[in-house]
gemmi code that builds the backbone of each chain (N, CA, C; Angstrom):
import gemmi

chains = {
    "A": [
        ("UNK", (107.417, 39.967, 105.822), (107.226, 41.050, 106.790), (108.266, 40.932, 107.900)),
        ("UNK", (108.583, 42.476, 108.379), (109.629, 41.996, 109.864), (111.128, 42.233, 109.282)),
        ("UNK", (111.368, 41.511, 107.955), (112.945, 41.205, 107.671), (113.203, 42.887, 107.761)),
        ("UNK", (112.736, 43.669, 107.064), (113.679, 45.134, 106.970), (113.741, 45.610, 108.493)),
        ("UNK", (112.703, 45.364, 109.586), (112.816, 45.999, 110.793), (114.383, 45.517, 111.318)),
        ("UNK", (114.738, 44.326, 111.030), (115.699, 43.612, 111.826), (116.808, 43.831, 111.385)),
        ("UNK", (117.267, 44.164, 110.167), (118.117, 45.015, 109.386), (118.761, 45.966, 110.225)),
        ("UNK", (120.019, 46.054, 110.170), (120.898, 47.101, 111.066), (120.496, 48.036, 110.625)),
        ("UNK", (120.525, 49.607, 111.139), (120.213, 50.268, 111.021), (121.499, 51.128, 110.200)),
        ("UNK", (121.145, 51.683, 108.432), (122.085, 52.330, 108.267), (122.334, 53.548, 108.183)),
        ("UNK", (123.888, 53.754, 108.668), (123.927, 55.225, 109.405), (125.308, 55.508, 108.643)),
        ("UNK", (125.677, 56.683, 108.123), (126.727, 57.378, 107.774), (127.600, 58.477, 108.388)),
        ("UNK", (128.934, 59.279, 108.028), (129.295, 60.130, 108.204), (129.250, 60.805, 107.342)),
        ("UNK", (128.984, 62.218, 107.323), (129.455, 63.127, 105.958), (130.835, 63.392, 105.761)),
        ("UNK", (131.328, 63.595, 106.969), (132.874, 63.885, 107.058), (133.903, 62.783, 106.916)),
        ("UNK", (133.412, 61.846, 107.085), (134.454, 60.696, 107.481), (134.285, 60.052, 106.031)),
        ("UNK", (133.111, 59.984, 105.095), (132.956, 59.054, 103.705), (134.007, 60.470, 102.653)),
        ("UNK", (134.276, 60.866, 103.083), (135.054, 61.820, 102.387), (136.178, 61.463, 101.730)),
        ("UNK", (136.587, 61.049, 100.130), (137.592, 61.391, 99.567), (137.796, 61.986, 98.753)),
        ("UNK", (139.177, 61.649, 98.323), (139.330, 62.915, 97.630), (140.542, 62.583, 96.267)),
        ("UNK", (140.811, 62.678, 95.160), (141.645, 62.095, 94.329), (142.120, 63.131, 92.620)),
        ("UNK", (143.115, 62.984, 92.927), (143.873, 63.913, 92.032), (143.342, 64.033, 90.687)),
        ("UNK", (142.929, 62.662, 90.496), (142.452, 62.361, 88.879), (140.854, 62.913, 88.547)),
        ("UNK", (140.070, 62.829, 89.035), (138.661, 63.834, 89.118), (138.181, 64.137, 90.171)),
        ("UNK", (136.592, 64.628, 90.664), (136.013, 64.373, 91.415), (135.250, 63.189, 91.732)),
        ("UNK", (135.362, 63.277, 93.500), (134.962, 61.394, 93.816), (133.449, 61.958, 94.779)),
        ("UNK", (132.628, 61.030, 94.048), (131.355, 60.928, 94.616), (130.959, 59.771, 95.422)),
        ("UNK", (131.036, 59.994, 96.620), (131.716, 59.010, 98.157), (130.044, 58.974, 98.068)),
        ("UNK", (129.632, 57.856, 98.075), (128.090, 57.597, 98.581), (127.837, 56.904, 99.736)),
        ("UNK", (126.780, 57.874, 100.765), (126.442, 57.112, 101.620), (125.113, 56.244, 101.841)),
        ("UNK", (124.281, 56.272, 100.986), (123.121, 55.819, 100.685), (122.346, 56.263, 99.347)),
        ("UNK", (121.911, 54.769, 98.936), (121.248, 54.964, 98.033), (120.006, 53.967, 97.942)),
        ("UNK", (118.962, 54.246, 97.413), (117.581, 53.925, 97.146), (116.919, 53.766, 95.853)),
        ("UNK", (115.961, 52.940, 95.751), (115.340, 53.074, 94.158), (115.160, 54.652, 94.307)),
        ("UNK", (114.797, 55.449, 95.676), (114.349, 56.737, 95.560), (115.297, 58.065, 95.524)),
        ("UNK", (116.538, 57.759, 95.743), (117.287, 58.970, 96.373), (119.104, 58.224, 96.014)),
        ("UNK", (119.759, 59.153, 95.788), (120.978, 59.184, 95.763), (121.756, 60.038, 97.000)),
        ("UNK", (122.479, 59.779, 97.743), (123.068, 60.437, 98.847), (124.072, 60.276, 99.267)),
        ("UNK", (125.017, 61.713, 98.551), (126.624, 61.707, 98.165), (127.511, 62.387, 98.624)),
        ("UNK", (128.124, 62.562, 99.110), (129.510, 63.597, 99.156), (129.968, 63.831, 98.146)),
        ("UNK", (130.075, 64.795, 97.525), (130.986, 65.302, 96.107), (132.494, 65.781, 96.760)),
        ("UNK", (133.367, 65.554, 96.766), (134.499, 65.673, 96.836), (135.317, 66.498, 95.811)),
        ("UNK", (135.806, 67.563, 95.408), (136.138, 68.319, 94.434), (137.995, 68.765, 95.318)),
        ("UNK", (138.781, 68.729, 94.272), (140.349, 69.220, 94.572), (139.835, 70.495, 93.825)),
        ("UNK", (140.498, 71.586, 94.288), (140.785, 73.009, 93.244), (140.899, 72.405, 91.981)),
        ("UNK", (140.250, 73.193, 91.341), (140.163, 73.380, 89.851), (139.249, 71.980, 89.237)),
        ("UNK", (138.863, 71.332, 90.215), (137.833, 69.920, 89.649), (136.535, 70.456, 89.337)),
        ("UNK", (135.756, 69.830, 88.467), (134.450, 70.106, 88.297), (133.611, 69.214, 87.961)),
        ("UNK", (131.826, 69.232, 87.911), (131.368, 68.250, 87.575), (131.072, 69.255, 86.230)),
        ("UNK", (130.487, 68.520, 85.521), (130.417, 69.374, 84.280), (128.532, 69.604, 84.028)),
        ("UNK", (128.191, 70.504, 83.655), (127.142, 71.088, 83.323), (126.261, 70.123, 82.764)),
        ("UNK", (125.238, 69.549, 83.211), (124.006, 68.350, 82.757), (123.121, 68.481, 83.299)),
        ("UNK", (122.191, 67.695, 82.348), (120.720, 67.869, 83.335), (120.320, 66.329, 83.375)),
        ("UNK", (118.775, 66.029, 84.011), (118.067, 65.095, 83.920), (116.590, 65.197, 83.946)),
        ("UNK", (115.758, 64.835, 82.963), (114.437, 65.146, 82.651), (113.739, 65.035, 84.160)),
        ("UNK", (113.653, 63.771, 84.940), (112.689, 63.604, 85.668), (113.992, 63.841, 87.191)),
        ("UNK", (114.838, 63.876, 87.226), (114.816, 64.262, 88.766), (115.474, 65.473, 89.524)),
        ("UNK", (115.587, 65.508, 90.769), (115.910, 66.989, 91.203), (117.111, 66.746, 92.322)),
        ("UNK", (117.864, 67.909, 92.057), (119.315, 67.449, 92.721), (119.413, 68.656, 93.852)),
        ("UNK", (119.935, 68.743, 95.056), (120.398, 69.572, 95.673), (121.415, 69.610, 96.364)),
        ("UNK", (122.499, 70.606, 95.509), (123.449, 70.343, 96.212), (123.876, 71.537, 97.945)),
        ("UNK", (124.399, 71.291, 99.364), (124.809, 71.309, 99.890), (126.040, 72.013, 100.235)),
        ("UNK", (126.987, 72.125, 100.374), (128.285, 73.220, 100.771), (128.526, 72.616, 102.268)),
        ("UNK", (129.484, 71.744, 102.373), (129.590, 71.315, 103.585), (131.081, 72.285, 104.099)),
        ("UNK", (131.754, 72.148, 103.170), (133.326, 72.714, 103.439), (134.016, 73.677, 102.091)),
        ("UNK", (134.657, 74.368, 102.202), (134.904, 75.152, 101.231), (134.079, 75.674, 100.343)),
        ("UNK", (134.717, 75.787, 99.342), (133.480, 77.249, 98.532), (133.417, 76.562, 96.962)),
        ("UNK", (131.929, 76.462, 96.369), (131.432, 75.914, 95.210), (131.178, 77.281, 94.474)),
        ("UNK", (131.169, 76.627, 93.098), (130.659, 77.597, 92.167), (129.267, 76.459, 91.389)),
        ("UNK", (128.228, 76.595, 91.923), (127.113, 76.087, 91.714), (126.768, 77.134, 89.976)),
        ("UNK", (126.599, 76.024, 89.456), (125.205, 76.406, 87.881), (124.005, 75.611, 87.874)),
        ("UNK", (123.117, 76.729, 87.283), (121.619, 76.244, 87.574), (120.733, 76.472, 86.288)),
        ("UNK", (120.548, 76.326, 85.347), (120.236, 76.855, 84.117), (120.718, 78.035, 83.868)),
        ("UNK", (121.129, 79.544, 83.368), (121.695, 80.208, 83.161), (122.685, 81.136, 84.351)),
        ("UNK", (121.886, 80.486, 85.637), (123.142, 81.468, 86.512), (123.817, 80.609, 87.021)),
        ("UNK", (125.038, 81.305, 87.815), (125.881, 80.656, 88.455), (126.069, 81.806, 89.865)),
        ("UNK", (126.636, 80.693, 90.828), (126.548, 81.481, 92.330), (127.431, 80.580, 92.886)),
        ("UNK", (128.059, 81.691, 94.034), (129.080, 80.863, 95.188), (128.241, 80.905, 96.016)),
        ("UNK", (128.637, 79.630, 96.878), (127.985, 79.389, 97.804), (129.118, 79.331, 98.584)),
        ("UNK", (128.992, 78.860, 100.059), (130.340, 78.833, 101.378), (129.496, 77.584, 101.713)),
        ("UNK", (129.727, 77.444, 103.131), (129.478, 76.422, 103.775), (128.141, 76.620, 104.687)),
        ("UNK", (127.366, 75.301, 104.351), (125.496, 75.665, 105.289), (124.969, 76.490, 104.313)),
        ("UNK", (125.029, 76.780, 103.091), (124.487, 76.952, 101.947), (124.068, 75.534, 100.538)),
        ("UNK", (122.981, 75.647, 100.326), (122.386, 74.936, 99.304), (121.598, 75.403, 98.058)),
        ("UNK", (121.390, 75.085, 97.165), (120.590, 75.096, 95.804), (120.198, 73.883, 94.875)),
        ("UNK", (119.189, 74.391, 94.835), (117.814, 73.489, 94.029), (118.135, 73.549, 92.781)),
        ("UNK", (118.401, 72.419, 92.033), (118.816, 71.755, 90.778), (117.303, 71.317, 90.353)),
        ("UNK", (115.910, 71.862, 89.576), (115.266, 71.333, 89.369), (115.492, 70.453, 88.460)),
        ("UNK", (114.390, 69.342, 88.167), (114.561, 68.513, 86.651), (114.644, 69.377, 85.866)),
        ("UNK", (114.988, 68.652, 84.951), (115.170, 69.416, 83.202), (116.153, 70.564, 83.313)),
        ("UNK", (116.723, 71.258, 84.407), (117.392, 72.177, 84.699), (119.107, 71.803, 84.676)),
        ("UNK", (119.629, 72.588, 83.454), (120.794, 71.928, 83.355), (121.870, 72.765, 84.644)),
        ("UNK", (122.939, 71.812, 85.434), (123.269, 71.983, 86.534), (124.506, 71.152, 86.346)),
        ("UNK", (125.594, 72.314, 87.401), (126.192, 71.562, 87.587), (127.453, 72.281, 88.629)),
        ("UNK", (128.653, 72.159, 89.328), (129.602, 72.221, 90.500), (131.250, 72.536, 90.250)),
        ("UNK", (131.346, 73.070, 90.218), (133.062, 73.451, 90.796), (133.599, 73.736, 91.433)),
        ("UNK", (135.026, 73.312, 91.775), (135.686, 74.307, 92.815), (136.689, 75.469, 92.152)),
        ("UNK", (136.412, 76.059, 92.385), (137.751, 77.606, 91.688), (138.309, 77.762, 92.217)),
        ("UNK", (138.679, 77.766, 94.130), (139.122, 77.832, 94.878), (140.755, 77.511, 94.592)),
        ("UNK", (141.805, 78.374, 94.757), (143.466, 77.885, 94.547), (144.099, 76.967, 95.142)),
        ("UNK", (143.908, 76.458, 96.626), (144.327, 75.770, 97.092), (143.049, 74.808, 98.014)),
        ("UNK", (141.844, 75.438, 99.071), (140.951, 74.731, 99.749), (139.848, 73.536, 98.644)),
        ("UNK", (139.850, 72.758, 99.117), (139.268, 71.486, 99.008), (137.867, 71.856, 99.164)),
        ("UNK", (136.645, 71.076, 98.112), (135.336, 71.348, 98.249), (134.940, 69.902, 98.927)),
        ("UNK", (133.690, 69.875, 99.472), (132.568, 68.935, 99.917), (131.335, 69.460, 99.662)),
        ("UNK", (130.462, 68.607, 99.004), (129.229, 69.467, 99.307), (128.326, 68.185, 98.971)),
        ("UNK", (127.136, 68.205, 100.295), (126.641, 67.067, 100.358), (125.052, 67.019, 98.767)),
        ("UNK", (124.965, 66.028, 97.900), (124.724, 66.032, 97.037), (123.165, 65.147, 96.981)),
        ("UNK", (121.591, 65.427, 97.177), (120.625, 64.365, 97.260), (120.092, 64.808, 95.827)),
        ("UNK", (119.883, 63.486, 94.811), (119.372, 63.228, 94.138), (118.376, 62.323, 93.423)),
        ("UNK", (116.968, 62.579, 93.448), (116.231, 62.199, 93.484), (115.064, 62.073, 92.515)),
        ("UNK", (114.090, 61.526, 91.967), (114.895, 60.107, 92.308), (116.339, 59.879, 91.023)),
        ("UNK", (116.944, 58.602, 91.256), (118.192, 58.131, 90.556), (117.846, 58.494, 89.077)),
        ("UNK", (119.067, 58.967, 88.523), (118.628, 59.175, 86.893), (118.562, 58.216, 86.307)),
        ("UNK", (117.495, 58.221, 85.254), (117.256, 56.942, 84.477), (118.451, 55.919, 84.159)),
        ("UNK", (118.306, 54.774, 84.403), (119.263, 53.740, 83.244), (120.523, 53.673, 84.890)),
        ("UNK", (120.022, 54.113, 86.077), (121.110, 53.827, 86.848), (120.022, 53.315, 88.215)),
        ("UNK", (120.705, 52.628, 88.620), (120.572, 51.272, 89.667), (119.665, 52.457, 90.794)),
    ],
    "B": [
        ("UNK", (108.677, 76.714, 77.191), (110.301, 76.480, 77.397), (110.992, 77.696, 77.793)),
        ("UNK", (112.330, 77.485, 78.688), (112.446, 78.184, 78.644), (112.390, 78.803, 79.945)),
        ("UNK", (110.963, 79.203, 80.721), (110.385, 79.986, 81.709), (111.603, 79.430, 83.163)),
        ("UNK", (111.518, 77.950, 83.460), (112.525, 77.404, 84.460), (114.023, 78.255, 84.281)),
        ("UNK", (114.389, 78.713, 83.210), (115.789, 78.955, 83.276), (115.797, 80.502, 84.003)),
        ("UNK", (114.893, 81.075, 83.554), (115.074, 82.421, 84.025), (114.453, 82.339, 85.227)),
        ("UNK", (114.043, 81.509, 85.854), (114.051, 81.810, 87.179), (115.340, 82.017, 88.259)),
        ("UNK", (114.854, 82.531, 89.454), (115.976, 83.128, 89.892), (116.534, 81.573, 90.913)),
        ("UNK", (117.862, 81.549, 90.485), (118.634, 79.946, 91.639), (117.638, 80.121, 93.197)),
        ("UNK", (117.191, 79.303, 93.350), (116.535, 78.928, 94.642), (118.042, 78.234, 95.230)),
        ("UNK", (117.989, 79.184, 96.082), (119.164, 78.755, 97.428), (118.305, 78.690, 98.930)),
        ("UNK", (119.363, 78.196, 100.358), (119.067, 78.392, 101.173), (120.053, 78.197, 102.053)),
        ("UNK", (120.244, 78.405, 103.658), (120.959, 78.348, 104.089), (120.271, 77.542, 105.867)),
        ("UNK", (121.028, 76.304, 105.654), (121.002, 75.647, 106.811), (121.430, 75.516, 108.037)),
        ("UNK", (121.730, 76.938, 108.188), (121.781, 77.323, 109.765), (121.221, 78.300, 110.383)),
        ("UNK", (121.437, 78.675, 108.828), (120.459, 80.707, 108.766), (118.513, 80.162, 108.872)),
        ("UNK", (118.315, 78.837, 108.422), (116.974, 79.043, 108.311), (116.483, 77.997, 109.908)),
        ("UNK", (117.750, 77.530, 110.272), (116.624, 77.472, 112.150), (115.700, 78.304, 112.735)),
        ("UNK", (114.536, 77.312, 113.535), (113.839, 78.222, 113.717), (113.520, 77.100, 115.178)),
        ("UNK", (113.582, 77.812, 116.187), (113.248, 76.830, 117.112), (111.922, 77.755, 118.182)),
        ("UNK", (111.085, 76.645, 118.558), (109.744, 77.114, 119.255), (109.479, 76.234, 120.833)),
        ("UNK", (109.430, 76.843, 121.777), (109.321, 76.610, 123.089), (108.211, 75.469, 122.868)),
        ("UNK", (107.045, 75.452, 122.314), (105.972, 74.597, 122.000), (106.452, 73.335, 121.452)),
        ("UNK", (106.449, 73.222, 119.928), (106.654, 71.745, 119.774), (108.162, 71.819, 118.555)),
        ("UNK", (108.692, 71.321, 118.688), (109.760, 70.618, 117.060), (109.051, 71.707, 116.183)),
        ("UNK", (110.074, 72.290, 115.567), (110.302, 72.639, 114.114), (110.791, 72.665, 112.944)),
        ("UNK", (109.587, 71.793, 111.555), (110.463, 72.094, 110.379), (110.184, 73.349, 110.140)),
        ("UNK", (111.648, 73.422, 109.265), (112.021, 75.058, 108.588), (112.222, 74.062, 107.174)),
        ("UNK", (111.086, 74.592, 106.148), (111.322, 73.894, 105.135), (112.643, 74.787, 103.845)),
        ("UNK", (113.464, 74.270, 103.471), (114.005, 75.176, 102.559), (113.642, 74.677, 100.755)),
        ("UNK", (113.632, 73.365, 100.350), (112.648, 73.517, 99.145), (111.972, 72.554, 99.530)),
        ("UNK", (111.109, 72.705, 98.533), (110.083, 71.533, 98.347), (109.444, 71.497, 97.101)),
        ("UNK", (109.767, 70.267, 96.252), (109.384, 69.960, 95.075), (108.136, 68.870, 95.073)),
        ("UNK", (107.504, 68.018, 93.381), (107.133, 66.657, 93.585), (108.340, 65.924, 94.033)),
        ("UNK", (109.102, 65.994, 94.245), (110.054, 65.287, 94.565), (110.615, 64.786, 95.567)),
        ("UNK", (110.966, 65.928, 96.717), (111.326, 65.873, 97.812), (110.998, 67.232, 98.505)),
        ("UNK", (110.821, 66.715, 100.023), (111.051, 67.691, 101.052), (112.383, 67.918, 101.570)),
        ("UNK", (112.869, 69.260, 101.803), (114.399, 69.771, 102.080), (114.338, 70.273, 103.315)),
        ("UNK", (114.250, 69.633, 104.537), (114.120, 70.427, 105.874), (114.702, 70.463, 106.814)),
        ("UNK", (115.255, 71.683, 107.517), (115.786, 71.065, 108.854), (114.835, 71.390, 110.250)),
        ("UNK", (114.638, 70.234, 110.747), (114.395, 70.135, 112.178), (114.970, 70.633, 112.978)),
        ("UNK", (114.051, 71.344, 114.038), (114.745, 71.986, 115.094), (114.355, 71.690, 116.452)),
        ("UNK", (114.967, 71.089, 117.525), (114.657, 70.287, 118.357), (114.824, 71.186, 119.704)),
        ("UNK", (113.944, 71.529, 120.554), (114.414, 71.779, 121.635), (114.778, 71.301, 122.527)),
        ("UNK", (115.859, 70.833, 123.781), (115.642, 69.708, 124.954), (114.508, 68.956, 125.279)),
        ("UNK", (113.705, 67.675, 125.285), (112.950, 67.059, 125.218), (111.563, 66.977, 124.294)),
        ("UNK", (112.227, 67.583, 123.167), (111.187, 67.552, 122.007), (111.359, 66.533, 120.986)),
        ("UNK", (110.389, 66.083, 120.599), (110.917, 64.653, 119.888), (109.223, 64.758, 118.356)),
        ("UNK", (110.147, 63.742, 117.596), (109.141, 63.920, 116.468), (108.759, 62.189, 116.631)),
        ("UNK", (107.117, 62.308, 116.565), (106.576, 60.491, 117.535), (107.283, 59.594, 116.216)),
        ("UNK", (107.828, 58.616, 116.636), (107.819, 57.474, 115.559), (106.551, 57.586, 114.466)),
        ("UNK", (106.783, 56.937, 113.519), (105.973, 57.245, 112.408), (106.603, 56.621, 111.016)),
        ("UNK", (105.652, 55.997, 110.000), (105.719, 55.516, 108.921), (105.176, 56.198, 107.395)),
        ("UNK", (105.509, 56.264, 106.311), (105.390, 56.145, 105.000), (105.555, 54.998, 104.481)),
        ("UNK", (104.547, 54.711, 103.561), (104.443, 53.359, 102.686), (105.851, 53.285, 101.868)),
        ("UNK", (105.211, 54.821, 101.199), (106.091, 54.988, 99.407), (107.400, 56.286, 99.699)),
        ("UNK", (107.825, 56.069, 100.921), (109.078, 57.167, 100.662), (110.190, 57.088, 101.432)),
        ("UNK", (111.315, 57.820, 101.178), (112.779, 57.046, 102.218), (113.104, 58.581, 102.622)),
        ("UNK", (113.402, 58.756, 104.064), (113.782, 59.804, 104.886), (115.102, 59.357, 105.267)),
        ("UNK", (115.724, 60.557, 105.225), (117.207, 60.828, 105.709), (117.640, 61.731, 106.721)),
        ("UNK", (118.032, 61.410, 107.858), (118.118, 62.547, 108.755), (119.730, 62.197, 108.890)),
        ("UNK", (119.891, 64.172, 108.959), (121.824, 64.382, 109.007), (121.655, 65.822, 110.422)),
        ("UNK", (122.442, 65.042, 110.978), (122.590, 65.938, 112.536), (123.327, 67.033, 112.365)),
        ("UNK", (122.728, 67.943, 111.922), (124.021, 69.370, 112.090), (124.624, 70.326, 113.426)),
        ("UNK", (123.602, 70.133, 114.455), (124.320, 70.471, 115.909), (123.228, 69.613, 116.956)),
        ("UNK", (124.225, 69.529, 117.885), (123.115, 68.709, 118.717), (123.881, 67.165, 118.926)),
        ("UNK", (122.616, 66.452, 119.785), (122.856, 65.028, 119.695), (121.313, 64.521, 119.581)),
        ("UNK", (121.025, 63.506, 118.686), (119.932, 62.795, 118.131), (119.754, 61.575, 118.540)),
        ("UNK", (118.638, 61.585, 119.194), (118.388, 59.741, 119.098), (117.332, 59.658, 117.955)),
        ("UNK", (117.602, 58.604, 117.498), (116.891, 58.680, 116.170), (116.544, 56.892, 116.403)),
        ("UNK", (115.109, 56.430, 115.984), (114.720, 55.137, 115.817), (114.012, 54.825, 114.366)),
        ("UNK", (114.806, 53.775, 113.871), (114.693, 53.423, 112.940), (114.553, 51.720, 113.228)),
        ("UNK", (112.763, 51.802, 112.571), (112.422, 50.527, 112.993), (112.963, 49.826, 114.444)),
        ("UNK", (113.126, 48.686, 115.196), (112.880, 48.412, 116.212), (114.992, 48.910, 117.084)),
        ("UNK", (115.364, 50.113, 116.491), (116.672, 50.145, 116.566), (116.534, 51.284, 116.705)),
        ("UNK", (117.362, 51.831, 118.218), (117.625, 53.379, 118.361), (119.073, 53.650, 118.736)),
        ("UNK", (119.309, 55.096, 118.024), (121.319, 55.281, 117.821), (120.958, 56.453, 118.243)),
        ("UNK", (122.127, 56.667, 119.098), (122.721, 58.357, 118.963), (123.085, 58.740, 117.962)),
        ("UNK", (122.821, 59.830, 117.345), (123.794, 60.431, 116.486), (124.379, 61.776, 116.830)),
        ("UNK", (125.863, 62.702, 116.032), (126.025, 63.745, 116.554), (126.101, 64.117, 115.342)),
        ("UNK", (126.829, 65.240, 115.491), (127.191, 65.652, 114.068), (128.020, 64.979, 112.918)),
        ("UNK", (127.353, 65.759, 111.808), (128.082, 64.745, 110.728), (127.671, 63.695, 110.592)),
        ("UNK", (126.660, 62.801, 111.536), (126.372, 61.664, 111.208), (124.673, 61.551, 110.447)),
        ("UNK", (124.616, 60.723, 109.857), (123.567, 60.395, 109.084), (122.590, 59.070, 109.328)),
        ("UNK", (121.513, 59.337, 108.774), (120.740, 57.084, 109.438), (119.687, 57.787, 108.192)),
        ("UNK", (119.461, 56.539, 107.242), (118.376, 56.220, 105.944), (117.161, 55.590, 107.027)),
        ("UNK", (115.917, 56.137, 106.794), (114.474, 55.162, 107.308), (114.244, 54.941, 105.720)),
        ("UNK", (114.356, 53.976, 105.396), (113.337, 53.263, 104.395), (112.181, 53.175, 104.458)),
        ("UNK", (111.639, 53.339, 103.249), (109.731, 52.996, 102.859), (109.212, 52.346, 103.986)),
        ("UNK", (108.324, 52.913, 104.496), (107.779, 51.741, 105.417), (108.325, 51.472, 106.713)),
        ("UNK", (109.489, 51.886, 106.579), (109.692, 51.531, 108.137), (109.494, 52.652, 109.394)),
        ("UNK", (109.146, 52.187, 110.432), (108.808, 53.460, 111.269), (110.086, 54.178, 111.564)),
        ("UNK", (110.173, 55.115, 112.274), (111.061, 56.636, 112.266), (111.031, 57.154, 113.386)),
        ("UNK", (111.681, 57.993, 113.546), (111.441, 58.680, 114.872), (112.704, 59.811, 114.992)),
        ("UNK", (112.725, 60.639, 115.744), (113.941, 61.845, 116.299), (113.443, 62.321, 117.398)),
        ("UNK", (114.518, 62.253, 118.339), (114.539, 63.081, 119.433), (115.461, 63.913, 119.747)),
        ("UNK", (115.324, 64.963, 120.416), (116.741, 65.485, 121.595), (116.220, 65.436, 122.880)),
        ("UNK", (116.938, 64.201, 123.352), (117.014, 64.214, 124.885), (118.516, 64.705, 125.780)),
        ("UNK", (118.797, 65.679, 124.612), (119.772, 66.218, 126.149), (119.352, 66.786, 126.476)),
        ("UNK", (120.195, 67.392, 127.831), (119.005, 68.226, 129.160), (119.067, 69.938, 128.321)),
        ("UNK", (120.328, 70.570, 128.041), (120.218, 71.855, 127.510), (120.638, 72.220, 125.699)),
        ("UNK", (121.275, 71.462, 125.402), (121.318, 71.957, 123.962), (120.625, 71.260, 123.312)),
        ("UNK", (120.190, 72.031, 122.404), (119.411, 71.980, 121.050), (120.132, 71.251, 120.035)),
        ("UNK", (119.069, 70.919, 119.403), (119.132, 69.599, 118.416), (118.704, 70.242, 116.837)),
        ("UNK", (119.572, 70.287, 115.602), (118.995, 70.964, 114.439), (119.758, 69.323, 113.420)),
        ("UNK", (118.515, 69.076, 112.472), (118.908, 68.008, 111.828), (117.984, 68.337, 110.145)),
        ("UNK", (119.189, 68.218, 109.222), (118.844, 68.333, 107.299), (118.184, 66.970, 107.674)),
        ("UNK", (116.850, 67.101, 107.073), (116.055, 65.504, 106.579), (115.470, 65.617, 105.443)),
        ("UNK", (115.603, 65.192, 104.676), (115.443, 65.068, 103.137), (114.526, 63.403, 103.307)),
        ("UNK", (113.036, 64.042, 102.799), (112.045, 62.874, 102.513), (111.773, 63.131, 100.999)),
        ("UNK", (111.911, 61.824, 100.257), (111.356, 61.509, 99.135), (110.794, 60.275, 98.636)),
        ("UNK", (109.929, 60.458, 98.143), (108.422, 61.613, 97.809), (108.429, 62.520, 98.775)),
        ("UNK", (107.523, 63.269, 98.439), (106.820, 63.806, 99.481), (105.468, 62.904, 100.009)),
        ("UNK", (105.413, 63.048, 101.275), (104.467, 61.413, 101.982), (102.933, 62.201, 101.038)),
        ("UNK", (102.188, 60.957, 100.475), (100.871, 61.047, 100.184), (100.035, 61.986, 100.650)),
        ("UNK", (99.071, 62.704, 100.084), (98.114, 63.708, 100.400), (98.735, 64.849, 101.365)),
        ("UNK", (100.400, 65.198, 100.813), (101.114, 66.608, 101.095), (101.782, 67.141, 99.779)),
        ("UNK", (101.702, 67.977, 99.758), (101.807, 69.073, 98.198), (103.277, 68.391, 98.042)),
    ],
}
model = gemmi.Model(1)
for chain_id, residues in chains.items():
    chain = gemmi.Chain(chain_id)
    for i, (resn, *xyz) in enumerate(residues, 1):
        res = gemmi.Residue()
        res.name, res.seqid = resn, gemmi.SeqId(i, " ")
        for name, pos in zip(("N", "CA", "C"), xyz):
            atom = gemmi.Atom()
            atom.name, atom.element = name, gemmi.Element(name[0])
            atom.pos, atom.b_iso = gemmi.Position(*pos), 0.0
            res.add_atom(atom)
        chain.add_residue(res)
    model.add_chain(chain)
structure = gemmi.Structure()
structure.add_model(model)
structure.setup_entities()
């Protein structure tokens, strides 16, 4: 008892865990839990995550900066920035940027962790 | 099978859905699954949410305007924007805005949802 109170307290940036890399998209994590995943998705023009699902958990992704092309089982939608959507389980999902030149962010909680990962 | 896909993308928008009340702190919930609660808090000058614990769930609070004191277990931080702080299972919690005139709006993503709430 006590040890986790005394534990620094951990605290992130959304903006500042931000990268970014030519070769795919980089998923900058700022916390994670047996319960929750909590990411920055980082996307260059023309990057994508690719279309998947997961039986038991639920993802929502965020729009921090630039413009996503969110999929959600059969639709797809742009979102801008201070926009989000609900990735239920079993709901295959997934992120791009189409954008020609602006850079995506979009903050990413997934919950809980998909099976077979830490 | 099936029925989840044709539903229509559940979106929301986290600036569009503030809602602030002269009386006490407001969540503005935007989803809510078994999974997690998706909310942002809306803080008026000296409105604060009391410290407080969950056994079985980890809260995340992300400052989108404003400045936050936030206590996590026996440790209290400012935060501003962009910045983020994990409360783990169990440990007590807390948010305030104690500046004198601007308002305080903060994304907190709890998962689970705390015991005996839908």
């Amino acid at each position: 008892m006590g040890a986790v109170y005394t534990r620094s307290m951990q605290t992130g940036n959304v903006r500042a865990a931000q990268k970014f890399s030519a070769d795919k998209m980089v998923k900058a994590n700022l916390f994670q839990t047996e319960r929750l995943y909590y990411d920055v998705y980082c996307l260059e023009p023309g990057q994508a995550q690719k279309v998947h699902s997961h039986a038991g958990c639920d993802k929502v992704y965020l729009v921090l900066a630039g413009r996503a092309i969110v999929t959600i089982g059969t639709e797809e939608r742009e979102l801008g920035p201070d926009e989000a959507a609900l990735a239920p389980a079993g709901v295959p999902h997934g992120i791009r940027n189409a954008a020609p030149v602006e850079r995506l962010s979009a903050l990413v909680v997934t919950t809980p962790p998909p099976e077979g990962k830490p």
